[in-house]
N, C-alpha and C positions, 0 to 999 in steps of 0.2 A: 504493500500500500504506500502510497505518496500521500501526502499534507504539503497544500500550498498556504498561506500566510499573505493577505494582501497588505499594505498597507500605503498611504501618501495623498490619498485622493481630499477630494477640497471644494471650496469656491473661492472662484478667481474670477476677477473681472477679463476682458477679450484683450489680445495682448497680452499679457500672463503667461506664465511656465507652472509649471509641477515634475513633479519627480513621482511615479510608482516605482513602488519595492513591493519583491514577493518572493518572499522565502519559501523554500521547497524543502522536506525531511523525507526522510525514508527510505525506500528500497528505489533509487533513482540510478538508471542505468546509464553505463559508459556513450552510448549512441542513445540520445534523447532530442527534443525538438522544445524550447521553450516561446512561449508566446503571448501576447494580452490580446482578449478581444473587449468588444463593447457591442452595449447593446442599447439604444435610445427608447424610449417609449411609442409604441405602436411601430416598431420596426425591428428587424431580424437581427439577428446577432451575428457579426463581422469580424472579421479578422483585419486586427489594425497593423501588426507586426509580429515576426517570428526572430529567432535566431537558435542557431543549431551547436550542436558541440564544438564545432569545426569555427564555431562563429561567422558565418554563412549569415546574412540576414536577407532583410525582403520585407516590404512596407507598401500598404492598401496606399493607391495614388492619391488619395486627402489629405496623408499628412505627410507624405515627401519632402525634405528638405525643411520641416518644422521638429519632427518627433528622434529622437534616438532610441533603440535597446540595445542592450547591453548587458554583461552578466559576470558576475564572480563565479567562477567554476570552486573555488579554493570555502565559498561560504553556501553555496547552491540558491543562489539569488540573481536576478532576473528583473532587469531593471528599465522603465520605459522615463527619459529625460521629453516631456511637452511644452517647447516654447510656443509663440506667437498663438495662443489658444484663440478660437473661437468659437462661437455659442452653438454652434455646429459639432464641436467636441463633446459637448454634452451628453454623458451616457454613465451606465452602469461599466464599467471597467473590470474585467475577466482573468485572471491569471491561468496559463493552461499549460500543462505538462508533457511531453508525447514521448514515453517510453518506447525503441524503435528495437525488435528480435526480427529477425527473421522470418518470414513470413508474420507477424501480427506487431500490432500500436499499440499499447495504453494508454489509454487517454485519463489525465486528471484535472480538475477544476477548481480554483477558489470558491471563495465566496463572493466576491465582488467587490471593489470600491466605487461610491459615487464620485463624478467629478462634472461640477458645476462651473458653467463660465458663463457668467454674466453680460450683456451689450452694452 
């Protein structure tokens, strides 16, 4: 079993930064895929960014060149840096795990952080 740990989320006004942290425990494999999604009210839940063991990343075209992840292999933390925020960012923020074997993924999930950005 994995335990993700979210934490950083906020309200900020538009323009604004935040920092999520989400710490990971447990049975977390050498080939794994970390990532944060979000999910807004009356809309599906997205995949904002990923990064891999290899630190490989990859980012939904909204927040290119605003967002970083990033990660401590050495604390098993997983970290999304949000400047220039806008009220568009606004969502329940997702921390997600993807333990990768051979033939099969496990998938794990936070609990969520809100993050608010104000106009």
């Amino acid at each position: 079993q994995v335990q993700l740990v979210e934490s950083g989320g906020g309200l900020v006004q538009a323009g604004g930064s935040l920092r999520l942290s989400c710490a990971a425990s447990g049975s977390i494999l050498s080939m794994n895929v970390m990532g944060w999604y979000r999910q807004a009210p009356g809309k599906q839940r997205e995949l904002v960014a990923f990064i891999t063991n290899s630190d490989t990343t990859n980012y939904v075209d909204s927040v290119k060149g605003r967002f970083t992840i990033s990660r401590d292999n050495a604390k098993n933390t997983v970290y999304l840096q949000m400047n220039s925020l806008k009220p568009e960012d606004t969502a329940v923020y997702y921390c997600n795990l993807k333990n990768v074997r051979v033939g099969a993924t496990y998938e794990y999930w936070g609990q969520g952080t809100q993050v608010t950005v104000s106009s």
